[in-house]
C-alpha positions as CSV (number, residue, x, y, z in Angstrom):
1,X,-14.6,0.7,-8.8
2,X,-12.9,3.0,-6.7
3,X,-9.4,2.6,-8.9
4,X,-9.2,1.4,-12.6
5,X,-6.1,1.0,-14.6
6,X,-5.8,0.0,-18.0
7,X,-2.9,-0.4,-20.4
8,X,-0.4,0.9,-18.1
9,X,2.9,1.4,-19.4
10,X,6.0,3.0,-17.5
11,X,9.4,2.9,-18.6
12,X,12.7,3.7,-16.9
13,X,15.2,5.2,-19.8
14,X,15.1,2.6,-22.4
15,X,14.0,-0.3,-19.7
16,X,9.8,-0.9,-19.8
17,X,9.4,-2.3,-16.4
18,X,5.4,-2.1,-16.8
19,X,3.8,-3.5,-19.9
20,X,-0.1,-2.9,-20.5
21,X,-0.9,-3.9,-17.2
22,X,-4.7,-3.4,-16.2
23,X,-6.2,-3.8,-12.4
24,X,-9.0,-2.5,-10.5
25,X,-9.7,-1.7,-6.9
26,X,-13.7,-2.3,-5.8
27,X,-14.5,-0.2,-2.8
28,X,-13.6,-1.6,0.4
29,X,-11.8,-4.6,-0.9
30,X,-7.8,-5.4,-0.3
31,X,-6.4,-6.2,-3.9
32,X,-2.7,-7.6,-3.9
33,X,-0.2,-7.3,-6.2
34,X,2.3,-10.1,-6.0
35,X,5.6,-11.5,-7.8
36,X,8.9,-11.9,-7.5
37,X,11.4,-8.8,-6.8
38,X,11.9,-6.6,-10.4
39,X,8.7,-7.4,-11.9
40,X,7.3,-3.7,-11.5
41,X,5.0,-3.8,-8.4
42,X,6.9,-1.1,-6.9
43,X,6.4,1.0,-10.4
44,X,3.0,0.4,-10.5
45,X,2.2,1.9,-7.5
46,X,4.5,4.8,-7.7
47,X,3.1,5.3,-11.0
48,X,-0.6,5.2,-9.5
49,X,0.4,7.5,-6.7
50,X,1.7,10.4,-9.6
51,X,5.6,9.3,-8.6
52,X,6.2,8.0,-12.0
53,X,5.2,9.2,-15.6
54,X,3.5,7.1,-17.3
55,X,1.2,5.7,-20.9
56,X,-2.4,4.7,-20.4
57,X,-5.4,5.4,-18.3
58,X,-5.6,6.0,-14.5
59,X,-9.2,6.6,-13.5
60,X,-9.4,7.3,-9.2
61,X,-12.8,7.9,-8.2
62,X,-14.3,8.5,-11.5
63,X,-11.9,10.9,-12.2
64,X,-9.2,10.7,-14.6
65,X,-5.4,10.9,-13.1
66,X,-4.0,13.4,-16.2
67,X,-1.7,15.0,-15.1
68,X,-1.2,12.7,-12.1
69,X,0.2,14.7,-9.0
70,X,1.0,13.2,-6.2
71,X,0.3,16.1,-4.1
72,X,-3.1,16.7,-5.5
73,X,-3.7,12.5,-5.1
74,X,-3.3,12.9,-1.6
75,X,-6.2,15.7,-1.0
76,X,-8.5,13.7,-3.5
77,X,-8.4,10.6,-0.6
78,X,-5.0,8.6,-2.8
79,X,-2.1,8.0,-0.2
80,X,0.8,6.1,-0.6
81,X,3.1,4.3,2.4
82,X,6.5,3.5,0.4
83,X,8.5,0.3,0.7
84,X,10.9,1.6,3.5
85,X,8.2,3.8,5.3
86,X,9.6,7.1,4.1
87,X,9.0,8.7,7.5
88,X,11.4,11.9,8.5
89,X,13.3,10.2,11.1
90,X,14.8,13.6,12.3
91,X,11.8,14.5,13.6
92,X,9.7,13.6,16.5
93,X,7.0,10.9,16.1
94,X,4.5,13.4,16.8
95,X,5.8,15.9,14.1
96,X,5.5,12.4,11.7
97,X,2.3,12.2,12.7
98,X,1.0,15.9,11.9
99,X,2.2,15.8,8.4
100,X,-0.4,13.3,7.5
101,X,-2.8,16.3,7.9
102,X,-1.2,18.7,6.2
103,X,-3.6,18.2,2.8
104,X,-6.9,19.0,4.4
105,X,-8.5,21.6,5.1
106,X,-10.6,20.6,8.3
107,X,-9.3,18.0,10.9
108,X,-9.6,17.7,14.8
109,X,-5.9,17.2,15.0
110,X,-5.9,16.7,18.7
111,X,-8.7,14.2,19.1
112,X,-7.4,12.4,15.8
113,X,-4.0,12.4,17.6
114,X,-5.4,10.6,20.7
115,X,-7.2,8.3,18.6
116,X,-3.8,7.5,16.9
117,X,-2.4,6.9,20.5
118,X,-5.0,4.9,21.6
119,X,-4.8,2.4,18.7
120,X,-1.0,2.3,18.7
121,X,0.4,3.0,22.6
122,X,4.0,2.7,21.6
123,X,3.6,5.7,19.4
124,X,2.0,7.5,22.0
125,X,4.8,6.5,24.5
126,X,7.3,8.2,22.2
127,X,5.6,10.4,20.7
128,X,8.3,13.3,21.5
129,X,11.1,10.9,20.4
130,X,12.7,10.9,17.7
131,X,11.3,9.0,14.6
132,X,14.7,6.9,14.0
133,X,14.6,5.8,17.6
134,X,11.8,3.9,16.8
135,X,12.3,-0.2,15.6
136,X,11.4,-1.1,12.2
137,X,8.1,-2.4,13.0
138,X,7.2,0.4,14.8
139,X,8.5,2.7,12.0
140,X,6.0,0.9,9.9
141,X,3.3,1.3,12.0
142,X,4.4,5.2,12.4
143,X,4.2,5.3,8.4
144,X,0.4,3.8,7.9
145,X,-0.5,6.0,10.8
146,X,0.7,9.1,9.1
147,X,-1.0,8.0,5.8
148,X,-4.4,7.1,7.5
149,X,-4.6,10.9,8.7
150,X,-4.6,12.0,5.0
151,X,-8.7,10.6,5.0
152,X,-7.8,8.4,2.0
153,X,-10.0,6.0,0.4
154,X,-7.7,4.1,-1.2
155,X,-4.6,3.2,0.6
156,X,-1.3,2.5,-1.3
157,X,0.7,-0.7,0.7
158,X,4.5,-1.2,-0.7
159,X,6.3,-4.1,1.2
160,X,4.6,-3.4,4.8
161,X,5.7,-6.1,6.2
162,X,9.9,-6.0,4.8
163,X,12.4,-6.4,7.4
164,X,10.0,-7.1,10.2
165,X,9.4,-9.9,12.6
166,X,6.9,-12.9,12.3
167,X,4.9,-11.3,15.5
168,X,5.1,-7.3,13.7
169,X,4.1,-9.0,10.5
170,X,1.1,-10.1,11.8
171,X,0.3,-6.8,13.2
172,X,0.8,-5.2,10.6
173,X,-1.3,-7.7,8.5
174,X,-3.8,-7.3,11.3
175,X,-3.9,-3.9,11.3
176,X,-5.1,-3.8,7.4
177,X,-7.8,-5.9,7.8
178,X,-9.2,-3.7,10.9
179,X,-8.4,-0.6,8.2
180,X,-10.5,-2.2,5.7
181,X,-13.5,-3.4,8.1
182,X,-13.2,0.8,9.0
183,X,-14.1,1.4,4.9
184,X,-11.0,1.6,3.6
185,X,-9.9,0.4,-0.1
186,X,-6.5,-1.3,-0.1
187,X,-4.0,-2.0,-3.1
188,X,-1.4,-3.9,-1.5
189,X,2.3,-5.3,-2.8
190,X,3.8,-7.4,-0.7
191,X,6.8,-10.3,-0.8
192,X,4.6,-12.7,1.5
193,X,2.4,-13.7,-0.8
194,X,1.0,-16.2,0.8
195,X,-0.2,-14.7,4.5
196,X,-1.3,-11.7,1.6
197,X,-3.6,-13.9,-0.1
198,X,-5.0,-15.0,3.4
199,X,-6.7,-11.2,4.0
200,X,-6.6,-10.0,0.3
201,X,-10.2,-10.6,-1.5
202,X,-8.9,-10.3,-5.7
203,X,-4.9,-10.3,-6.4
204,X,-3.0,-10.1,-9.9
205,X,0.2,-11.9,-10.3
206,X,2.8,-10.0,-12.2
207,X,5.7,-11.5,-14.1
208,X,8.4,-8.9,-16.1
209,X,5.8,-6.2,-16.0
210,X,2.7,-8.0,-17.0
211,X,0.1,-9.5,-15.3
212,X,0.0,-13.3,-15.7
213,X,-2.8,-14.3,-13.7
214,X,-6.0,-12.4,-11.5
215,X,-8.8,-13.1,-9.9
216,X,-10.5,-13.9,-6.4
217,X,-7.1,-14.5,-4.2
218,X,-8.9,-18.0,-2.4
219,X,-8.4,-19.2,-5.8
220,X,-4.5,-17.7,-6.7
221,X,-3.4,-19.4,-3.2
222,X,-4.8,-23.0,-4.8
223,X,-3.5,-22.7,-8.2
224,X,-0.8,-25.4,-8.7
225,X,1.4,-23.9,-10.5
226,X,1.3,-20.4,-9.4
227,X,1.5,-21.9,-6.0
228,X,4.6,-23.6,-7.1
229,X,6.3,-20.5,-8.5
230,X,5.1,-17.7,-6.4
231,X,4.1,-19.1,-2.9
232,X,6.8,-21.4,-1.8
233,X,5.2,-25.0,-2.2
234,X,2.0,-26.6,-3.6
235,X,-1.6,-25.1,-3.5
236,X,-3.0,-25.6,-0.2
237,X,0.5,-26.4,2.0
């Protein structure tokens, strides 16, 4: 396992908004975390990316996150994109771009650039505009591009798809697959939980901090009742 997590707890003030929650993330797989809004999927991976303090066991790569820094996480292969892309929008898209190399040591920054370009045009079109000039969904794709510069091995997904389009949502879900087929590990949250389960291979469903249900994600979509509650309609619609 590239990530394992056991008997997380994080708290917020008197408010525990993670309870003993344990996952894992096999290399190369996509793993989703799913639930309704508030039930700590966003503080889970915050807490995993060394954003948040936390109780329990982090273990990335055989190693064990204590003290868990985020800045350290991201030269160790551990990057994060944030629910609401968290790119600098007062710089250029270019300048976005370059600060996904800044934690390693070697890189062909000009050939990785045109790589970028090549794979998303529109970035390359405005690539000396600036970063709030871009739409939302191409914001997004802006923020995963930055993050796959950083090398990682385990990618960090919160709400890629929020506030974007049916046709950007399936880019974006498009996009992650491709990323994955490339060797990349994925732990992904996400609000669409069904389309999630549809290119996620293991996903835990989390309910007031705990998990309440795992396994492969074929068999979360057909669950009845988790269907019911989580995905909008029965198993299998």
């Amino acid at each position: 396992m590239i990530l394992s997590v056991t008997d997380l707890h994080v708290s917020y003030g008197p408010v525990r908004a993670v309870r003993g929650l344990d996952l894992s993330v096999g290399e190369g797989e996509i793993v989703a975390l799913i639930g309704a809004n508030g039930v700590g999927k966003t503080t889970t991976v915050k807490a995993i990316a060394g954003l948040l303090p936390f109780t329990g066991s982090i273990r990335y790569a055989g190693a064990d996150l204590t003290p868990n820094r985020a800045e350290a996480n991201v030269a160790r292969g551990l990057a994060l994109v944030p629910e609401g892309r968290g790119i600098l929008k007062r710089m250029t898209v270019e300048e976005n771009l370059r600060m996904g190399f800044y934690a390693r040591a070697k890189a062909d920054i000009a050939g990785e650039l045109e790589a970028t370009y090549a794979r998303f045009p529109i970035l390359g079109e405005r690539r000396n505009g600036m970063a709030y000039q871009l739409s939302g969904g191409e914001q997004q794709m802006l923020a995963i591009a930055r993050a796959v510069h950083a090398k990682p091995r385990l990618l960090l997904l919160d709400e890629p798809s929020l506030g974007l389009a049916p046709k950007m949502t399936e880019r974006v879900f498009r996009l992650i697959g491709e990323l994955r087929k490339e060797g990349m590990s994925v732990l992904l949250v996400e609000q669409r939980a069904r389309q999630t389960l549809e290119i996620a291979d293991r996903a835990y469903v989390l309910e007031n901090g705990r998990v309440i249900a795992e396994g492969r994600a074929g068999d979360i979509a057909r669950d009845p009742k988790l269907a019911e509650a989580f995905l909008g309609g029965h198993a299998g619609a």
